[in-house]
OpenMM code with the backbone's topology and positions (N, CA, C; nanometers):
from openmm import Vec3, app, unit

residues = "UNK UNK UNK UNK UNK UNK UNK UNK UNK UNK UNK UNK UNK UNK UNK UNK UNK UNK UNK UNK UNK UNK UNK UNK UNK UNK UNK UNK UNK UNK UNK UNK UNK UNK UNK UNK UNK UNK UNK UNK UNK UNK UNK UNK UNK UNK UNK UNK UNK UNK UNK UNK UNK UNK UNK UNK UNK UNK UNK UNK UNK UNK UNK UNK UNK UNK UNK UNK UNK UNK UNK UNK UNK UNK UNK UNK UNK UNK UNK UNK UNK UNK UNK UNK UNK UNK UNK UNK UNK UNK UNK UNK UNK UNK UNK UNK UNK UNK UNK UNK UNK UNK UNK UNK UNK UNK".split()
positions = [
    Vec3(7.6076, -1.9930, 16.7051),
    Vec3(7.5258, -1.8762, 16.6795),
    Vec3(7.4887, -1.8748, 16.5311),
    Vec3(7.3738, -1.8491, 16.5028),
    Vec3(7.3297, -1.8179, 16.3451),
    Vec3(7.3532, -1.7143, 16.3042),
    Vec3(7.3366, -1.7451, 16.1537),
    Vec3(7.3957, -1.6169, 16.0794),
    Vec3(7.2964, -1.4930, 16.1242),
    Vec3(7.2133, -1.4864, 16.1218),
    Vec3(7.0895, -1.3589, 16.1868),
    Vec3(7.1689, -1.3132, 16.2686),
    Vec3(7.1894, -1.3927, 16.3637),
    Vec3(7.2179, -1.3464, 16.5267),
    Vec3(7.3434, -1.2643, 16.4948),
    Vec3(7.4574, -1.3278, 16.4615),
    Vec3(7.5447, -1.2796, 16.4103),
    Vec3(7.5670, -1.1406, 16.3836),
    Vec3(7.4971, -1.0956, 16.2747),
    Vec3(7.4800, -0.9891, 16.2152),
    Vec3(7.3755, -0.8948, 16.2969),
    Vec3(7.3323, -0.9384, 16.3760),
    Vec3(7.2499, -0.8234, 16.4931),
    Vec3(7.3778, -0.7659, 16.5848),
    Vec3(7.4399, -0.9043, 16.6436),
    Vec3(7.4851, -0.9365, 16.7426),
    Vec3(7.6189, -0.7709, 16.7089),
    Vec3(7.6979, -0.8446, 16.5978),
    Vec3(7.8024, -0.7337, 16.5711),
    Vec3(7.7350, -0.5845, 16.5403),
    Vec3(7.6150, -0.5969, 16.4805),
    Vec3(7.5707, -0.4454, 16.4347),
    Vec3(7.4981, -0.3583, 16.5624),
    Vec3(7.4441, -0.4259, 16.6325),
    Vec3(7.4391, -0.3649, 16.8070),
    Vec3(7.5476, -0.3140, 16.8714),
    Vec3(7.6702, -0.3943, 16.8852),
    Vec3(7.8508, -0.3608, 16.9416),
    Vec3(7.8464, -0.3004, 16.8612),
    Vec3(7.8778, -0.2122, 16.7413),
    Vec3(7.9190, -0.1231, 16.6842),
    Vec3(7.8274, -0.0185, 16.6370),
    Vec3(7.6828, -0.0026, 16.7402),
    Vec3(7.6067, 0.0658, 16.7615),
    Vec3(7.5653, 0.1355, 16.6276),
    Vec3(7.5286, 0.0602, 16.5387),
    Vec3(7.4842, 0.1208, 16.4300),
    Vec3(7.3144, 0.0370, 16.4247),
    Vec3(7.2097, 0.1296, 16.3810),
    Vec3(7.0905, 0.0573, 16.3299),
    Vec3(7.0533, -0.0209, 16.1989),
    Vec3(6.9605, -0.0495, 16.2112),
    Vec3(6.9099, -0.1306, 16.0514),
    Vec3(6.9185, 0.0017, 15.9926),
    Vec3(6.8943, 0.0961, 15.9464),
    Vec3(6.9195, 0.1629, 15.8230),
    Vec3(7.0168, 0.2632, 15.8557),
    Vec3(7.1503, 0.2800, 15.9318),
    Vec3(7.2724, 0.2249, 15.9009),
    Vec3(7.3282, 0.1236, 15.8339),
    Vec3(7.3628, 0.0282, 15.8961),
    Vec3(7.4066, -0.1077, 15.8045),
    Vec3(7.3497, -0.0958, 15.6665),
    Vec3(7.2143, -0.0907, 15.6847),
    Vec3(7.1819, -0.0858, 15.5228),
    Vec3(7.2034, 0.0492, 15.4030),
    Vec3(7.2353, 0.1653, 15.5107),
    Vec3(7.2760, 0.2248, 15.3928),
    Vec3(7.4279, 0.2059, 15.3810),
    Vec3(7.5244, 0.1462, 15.4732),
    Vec3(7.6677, 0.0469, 15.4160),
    Vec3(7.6638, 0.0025, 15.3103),
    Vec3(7.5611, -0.1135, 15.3210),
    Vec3(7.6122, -0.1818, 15.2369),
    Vec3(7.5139, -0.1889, 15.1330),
    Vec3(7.4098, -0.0733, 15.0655),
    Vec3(7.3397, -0.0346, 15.0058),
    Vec3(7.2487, -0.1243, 14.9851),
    Vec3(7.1529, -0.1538, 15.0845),
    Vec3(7.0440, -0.2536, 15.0711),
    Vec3(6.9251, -0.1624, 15.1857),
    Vec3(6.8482, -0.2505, 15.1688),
    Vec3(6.7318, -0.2031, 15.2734),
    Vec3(6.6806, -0.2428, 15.3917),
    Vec3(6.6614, -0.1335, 15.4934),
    Vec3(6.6674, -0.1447, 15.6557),
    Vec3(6.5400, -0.2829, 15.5994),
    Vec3(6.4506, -0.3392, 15.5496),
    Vec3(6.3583, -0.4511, 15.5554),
    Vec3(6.4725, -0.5890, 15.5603),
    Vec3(6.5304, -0.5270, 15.4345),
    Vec3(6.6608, -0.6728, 15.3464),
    Vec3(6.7228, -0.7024, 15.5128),
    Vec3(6.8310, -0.6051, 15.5757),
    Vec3(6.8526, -0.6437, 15.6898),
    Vec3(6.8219, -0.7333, 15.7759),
    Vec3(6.7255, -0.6446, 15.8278),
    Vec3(6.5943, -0.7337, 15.9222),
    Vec3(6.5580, -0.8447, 15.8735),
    Vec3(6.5478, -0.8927, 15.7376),
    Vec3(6.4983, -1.0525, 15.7401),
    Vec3(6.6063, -1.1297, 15.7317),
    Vec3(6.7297, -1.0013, 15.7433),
    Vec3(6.8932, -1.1064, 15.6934),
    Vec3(6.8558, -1.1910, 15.8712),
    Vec3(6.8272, -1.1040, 15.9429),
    Vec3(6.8750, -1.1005, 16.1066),
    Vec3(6.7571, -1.1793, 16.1747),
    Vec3(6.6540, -1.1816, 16.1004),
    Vec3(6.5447, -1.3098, 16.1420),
    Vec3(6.4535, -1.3787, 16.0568),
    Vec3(6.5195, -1.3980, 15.9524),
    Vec3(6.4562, -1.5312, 15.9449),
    Vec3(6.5210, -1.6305, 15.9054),
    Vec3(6.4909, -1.7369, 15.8597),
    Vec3(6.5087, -1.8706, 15.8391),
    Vec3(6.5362, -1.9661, 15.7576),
    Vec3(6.6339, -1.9899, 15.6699),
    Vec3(6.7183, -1.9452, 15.6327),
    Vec3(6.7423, -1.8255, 15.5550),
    Vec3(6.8460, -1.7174, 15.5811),
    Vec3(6.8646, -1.6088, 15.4550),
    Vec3(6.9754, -1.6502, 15.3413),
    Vec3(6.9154, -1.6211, 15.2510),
    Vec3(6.9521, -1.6379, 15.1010),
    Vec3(7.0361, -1.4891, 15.0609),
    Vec3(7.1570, -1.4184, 15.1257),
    Vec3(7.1945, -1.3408, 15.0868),
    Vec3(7.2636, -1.3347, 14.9548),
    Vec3(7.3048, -1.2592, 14.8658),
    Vec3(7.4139, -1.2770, 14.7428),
    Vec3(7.5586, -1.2774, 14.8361),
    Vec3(7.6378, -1.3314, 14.7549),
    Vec3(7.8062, -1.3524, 14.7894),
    Vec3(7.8473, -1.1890, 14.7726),
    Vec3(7.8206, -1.1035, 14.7137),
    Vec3(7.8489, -0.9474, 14.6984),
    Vec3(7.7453, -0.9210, 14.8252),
    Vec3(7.6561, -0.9271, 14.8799),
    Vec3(7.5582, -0.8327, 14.9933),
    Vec3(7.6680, -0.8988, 15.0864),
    Vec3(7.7012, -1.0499, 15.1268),
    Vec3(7.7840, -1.0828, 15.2031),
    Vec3(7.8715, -0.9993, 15.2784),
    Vec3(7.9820, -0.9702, 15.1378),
    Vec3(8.0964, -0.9218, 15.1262),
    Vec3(8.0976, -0.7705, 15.1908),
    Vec3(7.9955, -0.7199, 15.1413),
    Vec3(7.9599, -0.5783, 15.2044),
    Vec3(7.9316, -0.5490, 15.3508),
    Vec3(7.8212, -0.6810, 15.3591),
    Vec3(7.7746, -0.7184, 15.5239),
    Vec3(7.9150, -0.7005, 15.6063),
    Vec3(7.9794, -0.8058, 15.5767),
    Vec3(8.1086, -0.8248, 15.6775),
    Vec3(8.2418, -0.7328, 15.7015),
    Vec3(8.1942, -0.6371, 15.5333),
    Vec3(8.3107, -0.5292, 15.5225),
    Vec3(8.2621, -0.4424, 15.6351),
    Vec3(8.1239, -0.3927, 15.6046),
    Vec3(8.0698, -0.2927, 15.7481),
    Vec3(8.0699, -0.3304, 15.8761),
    Vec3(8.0932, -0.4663, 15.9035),
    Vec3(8.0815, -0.4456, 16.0268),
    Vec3(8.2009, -0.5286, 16.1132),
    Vec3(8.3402, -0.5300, 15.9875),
    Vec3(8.4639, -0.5104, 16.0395),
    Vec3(8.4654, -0.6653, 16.0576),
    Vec3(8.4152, -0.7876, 15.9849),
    Vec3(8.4535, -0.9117, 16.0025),
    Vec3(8.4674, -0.9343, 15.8534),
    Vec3(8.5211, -1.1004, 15.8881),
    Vec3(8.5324, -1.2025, 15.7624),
    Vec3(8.3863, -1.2313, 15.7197),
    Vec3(8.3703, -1.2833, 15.6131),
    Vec3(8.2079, -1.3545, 15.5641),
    Vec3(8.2736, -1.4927, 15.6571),
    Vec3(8.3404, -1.5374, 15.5710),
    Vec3(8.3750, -1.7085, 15.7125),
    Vec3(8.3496, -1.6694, 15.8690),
    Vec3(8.3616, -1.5913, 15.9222),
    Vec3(8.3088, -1.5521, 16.0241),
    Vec3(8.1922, -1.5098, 16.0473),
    Vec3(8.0974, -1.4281, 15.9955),
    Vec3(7.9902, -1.3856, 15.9686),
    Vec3(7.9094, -1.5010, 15.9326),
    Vec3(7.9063, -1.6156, 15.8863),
    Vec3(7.8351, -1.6997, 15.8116),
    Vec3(7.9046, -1.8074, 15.8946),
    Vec3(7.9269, -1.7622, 15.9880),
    Vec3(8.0497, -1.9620, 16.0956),
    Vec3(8.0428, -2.0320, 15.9844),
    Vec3(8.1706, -2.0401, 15.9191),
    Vec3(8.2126, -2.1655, 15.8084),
    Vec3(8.3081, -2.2035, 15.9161),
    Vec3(8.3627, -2.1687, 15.9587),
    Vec3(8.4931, -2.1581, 16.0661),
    Vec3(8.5173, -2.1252, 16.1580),
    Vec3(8.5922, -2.1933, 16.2347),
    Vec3(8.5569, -2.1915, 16.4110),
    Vec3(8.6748, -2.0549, 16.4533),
    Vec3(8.6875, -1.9394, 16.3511),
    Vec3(8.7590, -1.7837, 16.3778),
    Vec3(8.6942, -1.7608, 16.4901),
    Vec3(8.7528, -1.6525, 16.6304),
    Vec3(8.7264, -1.6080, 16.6939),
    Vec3(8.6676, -1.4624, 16.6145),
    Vec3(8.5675, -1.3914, 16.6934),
    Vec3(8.5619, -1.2272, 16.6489),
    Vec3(8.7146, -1.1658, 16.6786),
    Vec3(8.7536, -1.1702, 16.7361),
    Vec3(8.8744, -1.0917, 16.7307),
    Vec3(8.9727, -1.1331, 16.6241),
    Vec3(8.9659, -1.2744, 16.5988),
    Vec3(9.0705, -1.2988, 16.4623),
    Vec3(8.9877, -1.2831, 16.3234),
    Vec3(8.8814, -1.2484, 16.3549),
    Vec3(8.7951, -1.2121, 16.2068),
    Vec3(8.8076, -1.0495, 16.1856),
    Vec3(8.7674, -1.0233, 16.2727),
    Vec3(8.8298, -0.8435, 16.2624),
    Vec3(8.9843, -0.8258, 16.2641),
    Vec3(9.0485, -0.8985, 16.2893),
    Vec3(9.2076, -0.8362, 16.2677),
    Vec3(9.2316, -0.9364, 16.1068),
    Vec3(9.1597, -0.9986, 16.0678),
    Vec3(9.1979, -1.0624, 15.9393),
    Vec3(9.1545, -0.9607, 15.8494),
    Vec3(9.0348, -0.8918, 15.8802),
    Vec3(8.9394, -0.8200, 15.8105),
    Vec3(9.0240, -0.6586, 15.7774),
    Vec3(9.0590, -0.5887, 15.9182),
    Vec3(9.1715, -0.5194, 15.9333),
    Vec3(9.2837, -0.5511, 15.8172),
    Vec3(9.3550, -0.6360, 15.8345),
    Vec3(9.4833, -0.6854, 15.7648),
    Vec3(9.4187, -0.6329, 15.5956),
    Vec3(9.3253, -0.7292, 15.5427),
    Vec3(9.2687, -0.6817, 15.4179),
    Vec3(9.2505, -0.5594, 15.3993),
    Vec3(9.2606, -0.4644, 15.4783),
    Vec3(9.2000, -0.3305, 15.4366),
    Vec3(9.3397, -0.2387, 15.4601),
    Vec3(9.4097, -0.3151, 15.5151),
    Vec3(9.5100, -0.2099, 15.5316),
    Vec3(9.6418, -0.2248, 15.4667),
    Vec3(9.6013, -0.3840, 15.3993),
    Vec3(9.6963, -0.4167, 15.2536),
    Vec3(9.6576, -0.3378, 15.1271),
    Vec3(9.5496, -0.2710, 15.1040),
    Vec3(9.4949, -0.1866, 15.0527),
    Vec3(9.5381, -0.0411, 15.0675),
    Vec3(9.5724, 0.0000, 15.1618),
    Vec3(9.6176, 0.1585, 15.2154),
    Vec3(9.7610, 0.1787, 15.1451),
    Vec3(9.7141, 0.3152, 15.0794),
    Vec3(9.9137, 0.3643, 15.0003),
    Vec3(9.9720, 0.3547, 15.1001),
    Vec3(10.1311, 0.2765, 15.0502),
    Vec3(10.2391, 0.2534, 15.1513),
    Vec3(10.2805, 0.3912, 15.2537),
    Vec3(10.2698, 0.5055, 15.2456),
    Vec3(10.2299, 0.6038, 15.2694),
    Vec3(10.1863, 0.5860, 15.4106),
    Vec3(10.0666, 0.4995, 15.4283),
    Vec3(9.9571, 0.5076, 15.5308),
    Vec3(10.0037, 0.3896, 15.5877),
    Vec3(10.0183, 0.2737, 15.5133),
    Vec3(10.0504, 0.1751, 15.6153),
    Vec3(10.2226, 0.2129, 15.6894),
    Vec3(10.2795, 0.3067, 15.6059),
    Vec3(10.3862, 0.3113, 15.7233),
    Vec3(10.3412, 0.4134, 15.8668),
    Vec3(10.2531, 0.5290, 15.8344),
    Vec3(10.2154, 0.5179, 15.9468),
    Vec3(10.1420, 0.4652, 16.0276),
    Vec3(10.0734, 0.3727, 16.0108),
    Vec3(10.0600, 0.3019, 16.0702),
    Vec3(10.0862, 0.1955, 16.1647),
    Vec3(10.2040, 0.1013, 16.0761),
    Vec3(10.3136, 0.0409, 16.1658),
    Vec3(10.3609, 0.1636, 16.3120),
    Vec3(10.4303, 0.2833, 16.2624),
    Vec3(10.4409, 0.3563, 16.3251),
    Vec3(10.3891, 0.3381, 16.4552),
    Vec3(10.2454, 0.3788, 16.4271),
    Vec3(10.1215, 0.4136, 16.5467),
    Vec3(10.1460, 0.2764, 16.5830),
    Vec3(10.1605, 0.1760, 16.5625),
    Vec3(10.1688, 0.0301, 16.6224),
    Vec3(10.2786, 0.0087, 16.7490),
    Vec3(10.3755, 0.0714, 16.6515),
    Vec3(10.5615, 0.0811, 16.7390),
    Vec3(10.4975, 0.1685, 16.8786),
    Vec3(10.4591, 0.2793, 16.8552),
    Vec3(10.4522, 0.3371, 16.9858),
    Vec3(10.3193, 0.3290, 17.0678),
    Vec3(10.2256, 0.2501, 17.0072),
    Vec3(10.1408, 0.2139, 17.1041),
    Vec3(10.2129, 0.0605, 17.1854),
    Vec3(10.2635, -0.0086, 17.1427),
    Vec3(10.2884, -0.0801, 17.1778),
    Vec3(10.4052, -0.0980, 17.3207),
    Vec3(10.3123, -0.1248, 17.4529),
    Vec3(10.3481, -0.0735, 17.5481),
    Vec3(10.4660, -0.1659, 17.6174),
    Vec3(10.4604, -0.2997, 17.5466),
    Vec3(10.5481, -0.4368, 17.5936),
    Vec3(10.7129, -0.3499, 17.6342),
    Vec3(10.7185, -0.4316, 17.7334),
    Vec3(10.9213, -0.4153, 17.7995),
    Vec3(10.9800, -0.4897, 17.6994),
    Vec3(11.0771, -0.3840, 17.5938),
    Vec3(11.1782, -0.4301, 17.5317),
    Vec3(11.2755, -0.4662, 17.6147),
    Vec3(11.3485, -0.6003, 17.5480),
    Vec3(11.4346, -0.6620, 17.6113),
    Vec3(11.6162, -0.6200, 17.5274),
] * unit.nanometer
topology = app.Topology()
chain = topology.addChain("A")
for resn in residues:
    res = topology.addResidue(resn, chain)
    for name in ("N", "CA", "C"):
        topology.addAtom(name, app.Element.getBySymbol(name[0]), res)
C-alpha cells in the first residue's frame, strides 16, 4: 500500500476528514489531499511525525519502511505516548489493564 493510501486508509477508520487531520496536525485540508494523492509526496520529517501522531501510528508504518502490522504500529505508537503520561496516569492505567484483562488466572 502507498503512503497516500495509507493515510486515507487510517484517516477514514478513525472517521475524521481532510480538515480534521489537518487541523491535527496544523497543515491544510489541500496539503492533506495531495499527501493522499499524489505522486510522490515530499512531506517534512516534523508534518510526518504529526501525521502518524494523529492518526495513532508509527511514521515506519505510515511510510511502510517496515513490514509492522497496524496493530503493532498503534500499540508502539500507544506505548510512546503513554511513556509520556505522569506516573500517576500510567498507574492507572496498568490498573484499567489488570481488570480488563479477562484471561483465566492460573
Amino acid at each position: 500500500m502507498k503512503f497516500g493510501e495509507r493515510i486515507k486508509k487510517l484517516r477514514t477508520q478513525k472517521g475524521l476528514t481532510l480538515d480534521q487531520l489537518a487541523q491535527e496536525t496544523a497543515s491544510s485540508k489541500s496539503y492533506i489531499w495531495e499527501l493522499e494523492n499524489k505522486n510522490p509526496p515530499r512531506p517534512s520529517a516534523e508534518k510526518l511525525s504529526s501525521i502518524a501522531s494523529a492518526l495513532g501510528v508509527t511514521v515506519d508504518y505510515l511510510i511502510g519502511a517496515d513490514t509492522q502490522t497496524l496493530s503493532d504500529a498503534e500499540d508502539t505508537a500507544f506505548f510512546r505516548q503513554y511513556s509520556g503520561l505522569p506516573e500517576e496516569t500510567r498507574r492507572q492505567i496498568r490498573e484499567m489493564a489488570r481488570i480488563l484483562d479477562t484471561k483465566p488466572r492460573k
